[in-house]
N, C-alpha and C positions, 0 to 999 in steps of 0.2 A: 504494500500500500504506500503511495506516494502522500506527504506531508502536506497540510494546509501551509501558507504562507502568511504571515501577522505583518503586512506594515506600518507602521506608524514614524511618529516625528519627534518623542519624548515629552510631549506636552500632559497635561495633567489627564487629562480625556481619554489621550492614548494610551498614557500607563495603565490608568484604573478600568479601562478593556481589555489589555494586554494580560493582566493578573484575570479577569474573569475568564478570557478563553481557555490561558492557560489552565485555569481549575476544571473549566467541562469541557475539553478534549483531552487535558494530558501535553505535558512539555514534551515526550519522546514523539507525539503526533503533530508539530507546528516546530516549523522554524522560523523566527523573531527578526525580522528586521528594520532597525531603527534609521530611517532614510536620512536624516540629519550627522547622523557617525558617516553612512553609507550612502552616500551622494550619487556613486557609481552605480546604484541601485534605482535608482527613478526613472530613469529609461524602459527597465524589464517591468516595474510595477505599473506604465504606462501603457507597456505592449500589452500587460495582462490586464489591461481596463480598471485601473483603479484612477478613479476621479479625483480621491480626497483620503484622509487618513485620519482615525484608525479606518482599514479594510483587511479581512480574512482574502484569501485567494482560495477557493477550497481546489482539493486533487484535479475534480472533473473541472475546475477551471471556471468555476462562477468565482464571483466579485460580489463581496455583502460590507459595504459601505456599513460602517456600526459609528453611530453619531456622529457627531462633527468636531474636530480639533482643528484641521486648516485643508485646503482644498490644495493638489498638486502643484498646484502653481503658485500658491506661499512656500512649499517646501523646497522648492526651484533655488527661490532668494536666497 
């Protein structure tokens, strides 16, 4: 089974999503990336249709937008 994907930007929003996914799927099932460490990563979070962050990318490859912290394009600047 291939991993969900968590990105976010470290903002307070995204943390306290980040802790809840990781409680209901399991940290061995999600790999975490914080696009503001990982700038190199906006690109690939972009191909896989993420608008805005926090977003899960699940395996089959949907996109679940969970609240709002900042839209791709603050996380850009």
């Amino acid at each position: 089974m291939s991993k969900s994907v968590f990105y976010h930007a470290g903002c307070p929003v995204c943390i306290s999503a980040e802790h809840d996914i990781v409680n209901l799927i399991g940290s061995e099932n999600i790999e975490i990336i914080h696009l503001g460490d990982n700038p190199q990563s906006i690109e690939k979070a972009e191909k896989a249709g993420v608008k805005s962050v926090p977003a899960l990318v699940t395996p089959q490859g949907n996109v679940l937008h969970i609240n709002f912290g900042a839209s791709i394009e603050d996380v850009k600047q």
